[in-house]
N, C-alpha and C positions, 0 to 999 in steps of 0.2 A: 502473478502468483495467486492460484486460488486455494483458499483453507476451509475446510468444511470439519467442523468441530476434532480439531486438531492444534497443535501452535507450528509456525514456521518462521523463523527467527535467523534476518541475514544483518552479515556482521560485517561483512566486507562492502564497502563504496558498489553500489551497483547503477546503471544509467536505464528508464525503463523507458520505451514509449510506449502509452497505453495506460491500463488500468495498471497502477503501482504495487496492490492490495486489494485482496478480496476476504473479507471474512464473514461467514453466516452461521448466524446459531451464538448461543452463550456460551457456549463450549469452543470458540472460536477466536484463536490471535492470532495475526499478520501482523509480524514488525520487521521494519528498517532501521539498522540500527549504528549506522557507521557515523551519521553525526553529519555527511557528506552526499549523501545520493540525489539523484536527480530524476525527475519525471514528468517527462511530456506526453498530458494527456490532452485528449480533445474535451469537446463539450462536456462529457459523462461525467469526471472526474477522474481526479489522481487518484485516490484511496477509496474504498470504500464499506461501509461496516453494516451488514442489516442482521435484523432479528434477536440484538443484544449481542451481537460480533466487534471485536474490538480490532483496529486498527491503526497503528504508530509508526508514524515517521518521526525518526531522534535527529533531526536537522536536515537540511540541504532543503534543494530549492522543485515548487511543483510546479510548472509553466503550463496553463491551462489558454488550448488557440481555438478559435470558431471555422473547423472544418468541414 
């Protein structure tokens, strides 16, 4: 999911592989928010927030592997 000064707000369990959250800008939220999700990312990261971009995972697990 990428958010460019917007909000995107998922509710339901979801399983990502890859980048989880992308949020840029101050004007920018990316959340997961089922308490349960799951995301397998490589080296880069599971979530991630630049330029005053906010990004929230509300529980579940990030398994980060060196591919």
């Amino acid at each position: 999911m990428q958010n460019l000064e917007g909000q995107v707000d998922i509710n339901r369990k979801v399983t990502i592989n890859g980048i989880g959250a992308f949020a840029k800008g101050t004007d920018s939220k990316a959340q997961l928010l089922s308490g349960t999700d799951e995301i397998n990312a490589g080296v880069v990261g599971g979530m991630v927030a630049t330029e005053g971009g906010y990004a929230r995972l509300n529980g579940g697990t990030i398994r980060i592997t060196k591919r």
